[in-house]
N, C-alpha and C positions, 0 to 999 in steps of 0.2 A: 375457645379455640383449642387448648391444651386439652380438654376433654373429648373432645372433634378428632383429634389424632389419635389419640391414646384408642379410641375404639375402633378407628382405621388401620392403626394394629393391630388389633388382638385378632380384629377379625380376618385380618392377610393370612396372620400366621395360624390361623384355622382352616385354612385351605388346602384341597389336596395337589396342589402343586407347588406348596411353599419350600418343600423340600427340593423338586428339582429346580427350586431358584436357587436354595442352596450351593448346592450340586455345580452349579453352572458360575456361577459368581465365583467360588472357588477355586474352579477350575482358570475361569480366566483372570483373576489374580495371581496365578501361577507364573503367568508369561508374560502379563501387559495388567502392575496394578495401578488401575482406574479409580478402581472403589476399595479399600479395606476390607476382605473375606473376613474379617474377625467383628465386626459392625455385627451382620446378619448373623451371625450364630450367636454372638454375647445378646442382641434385641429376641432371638425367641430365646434364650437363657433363661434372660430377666422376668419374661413374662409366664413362660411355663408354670401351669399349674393354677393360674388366676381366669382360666378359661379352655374354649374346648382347642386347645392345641395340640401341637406332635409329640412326641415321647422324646426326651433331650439323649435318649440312647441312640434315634434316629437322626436328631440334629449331629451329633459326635461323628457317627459312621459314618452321614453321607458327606459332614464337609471335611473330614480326614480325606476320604475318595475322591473327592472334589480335588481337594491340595494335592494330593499326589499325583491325580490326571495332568494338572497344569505344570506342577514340578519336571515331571517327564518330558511333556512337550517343551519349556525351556530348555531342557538337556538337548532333546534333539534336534532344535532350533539353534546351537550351540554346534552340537557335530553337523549337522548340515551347512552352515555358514560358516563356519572357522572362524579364526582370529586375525584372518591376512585377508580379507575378501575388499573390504574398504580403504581408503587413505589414512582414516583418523584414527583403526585400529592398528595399524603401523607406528603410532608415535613411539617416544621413548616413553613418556608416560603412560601411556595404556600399556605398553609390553613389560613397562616395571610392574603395573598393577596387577596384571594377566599372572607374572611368574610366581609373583608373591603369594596372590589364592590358590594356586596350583601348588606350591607347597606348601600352604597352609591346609591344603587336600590333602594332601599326600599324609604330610604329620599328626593330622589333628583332623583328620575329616571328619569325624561324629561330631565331636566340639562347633565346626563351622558351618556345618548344613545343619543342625539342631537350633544353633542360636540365631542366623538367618533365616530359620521361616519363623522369626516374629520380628522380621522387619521387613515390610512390603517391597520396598527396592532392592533391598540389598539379597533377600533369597532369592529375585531372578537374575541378578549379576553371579550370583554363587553358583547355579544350577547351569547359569548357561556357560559360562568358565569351566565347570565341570564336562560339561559334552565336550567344548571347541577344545581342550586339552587333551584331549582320550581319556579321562577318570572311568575307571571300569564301572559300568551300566550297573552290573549286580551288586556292586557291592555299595554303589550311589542308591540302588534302589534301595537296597535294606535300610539304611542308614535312614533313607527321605521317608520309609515307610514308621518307621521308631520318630520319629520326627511330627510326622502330619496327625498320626493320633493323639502323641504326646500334649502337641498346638491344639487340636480339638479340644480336648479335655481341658487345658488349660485356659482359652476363651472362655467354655462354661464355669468354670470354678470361679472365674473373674466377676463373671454376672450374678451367682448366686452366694458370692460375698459380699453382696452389694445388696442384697434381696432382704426385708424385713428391717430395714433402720433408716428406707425412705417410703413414703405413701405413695408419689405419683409414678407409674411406670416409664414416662418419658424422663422423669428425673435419671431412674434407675438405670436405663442404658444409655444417659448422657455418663454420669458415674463412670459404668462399666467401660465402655469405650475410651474414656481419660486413662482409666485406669491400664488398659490393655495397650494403650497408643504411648506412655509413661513406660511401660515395662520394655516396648520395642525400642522407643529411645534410651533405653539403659543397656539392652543389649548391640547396640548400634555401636554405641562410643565403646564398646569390652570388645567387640570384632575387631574396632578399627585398631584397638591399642596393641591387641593381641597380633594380629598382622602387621603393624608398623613392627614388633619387637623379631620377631620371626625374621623379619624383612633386614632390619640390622644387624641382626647374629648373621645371618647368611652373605651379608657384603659383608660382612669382619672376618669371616671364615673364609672368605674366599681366595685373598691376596693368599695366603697361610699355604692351601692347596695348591696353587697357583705355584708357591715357593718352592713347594715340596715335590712339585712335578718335575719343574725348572734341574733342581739336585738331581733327581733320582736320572734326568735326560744329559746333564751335563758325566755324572761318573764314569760313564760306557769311555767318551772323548778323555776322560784323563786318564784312564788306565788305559789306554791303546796309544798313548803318548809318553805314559810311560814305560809299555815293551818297546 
């Protein structure tokens, strides 16, 4: 059976359309992930080279192009819909959640759209946060673009550390995918902590502001009480 698949692989990823499967998996992992876009790249990783497949330079490029088409369409899936269009985007909890990554955009935006596209939910909650708040397009682009190649290259790195200390290739991108699904959940709980802490400096700093307004509003009234 395991030999039965295994050659049901190699021979998909022989095909010349296994790339715009890429391409498209990718893409709509961007905005609605169904399936894990890192599966299909780390699976021809693994196997690259043990038959007649694509060149993992073309796997890199086109699933970078893939995450970035779908990146984009979140964003403007994001400014199209806003953040006030629904009932349950109105809660206090979602609008605490909303201001929180919006300035954790603002202060650390490389940091946040980097570490979230290798976590399947959580970089379309980033990207679409990033539209519905107006986060400047170009400067989301650049950042999503250093980002989606960065994830490409690092899916295959995944797989081909993983290449040469197993025999069977289904083992191999069972491995890889532990592997890469391991690395999302580590950068998941570094987002979330990361943002909880942002989130409480910013309610600590606020009363402080808040004080200092209060002063600065109240001296006009005591010097004009006392001419």
């Amino acid at each position: 059976m395991f030999e039965l698949i295994e050659e049901a692989v190699l021979h998909a990823a022989g095909q010349w359309w296994v790339l715009l499967a890429v391409y498209l998996l990718c893409t709509i992992d961007g905005f609605f992930p169904v399936v894990p876009s890192e599966s299909v790249i780390v699976a021809l990783a693994s196997i690259s080279g043990t038959a007649d497949t694509v060149s993992l330079w073309w796997v890199w490029l086109i699933g970078a192009l893939g995450a970035i088409t779908g990146d984009q369409i979140a964003y403007s899936l994001g400014r199209t819909i806003g953040i006030e269009r629904f009932r349950w985007m109105r809660t206090r909890s979602v609008r605490r959640a909303v201001g929180s990554a919006r300035r954790a955009l603002d202060s650390h935006g490389a940091m946040v759209i980097c570490t979230a596209r290798y976590i399947p939910g959580g970089r379309v909650a980033v990207n679409y946060t990033a539209g519905a708040t107006g986060y400047p397009r170009l400067r989301f682009t650049l950042l999503d673009v250093f980002a989606a190649f960065l994830w490409s290259a690092y899916s295959i790195g995944i797989a081909k550390a993983t290449t040469g200390w197993l025999d069977n290739t289904l083992l191999q991108i069972m491995v890889a995918v532990v592997a890469a699904a391991a690395v999302g959940w580590v950068a998941d709980l570094v987002l979330k902590r990361v943002l909880a802490r942002l989130a409480s400096r910013h309610a600590a700093a606020e009363p402080v502001g808040q004080a200092g307004q209060a002063e600065k509003s109240s001296a006009p009234a005591v010097d004009s009480a006392r001419d």
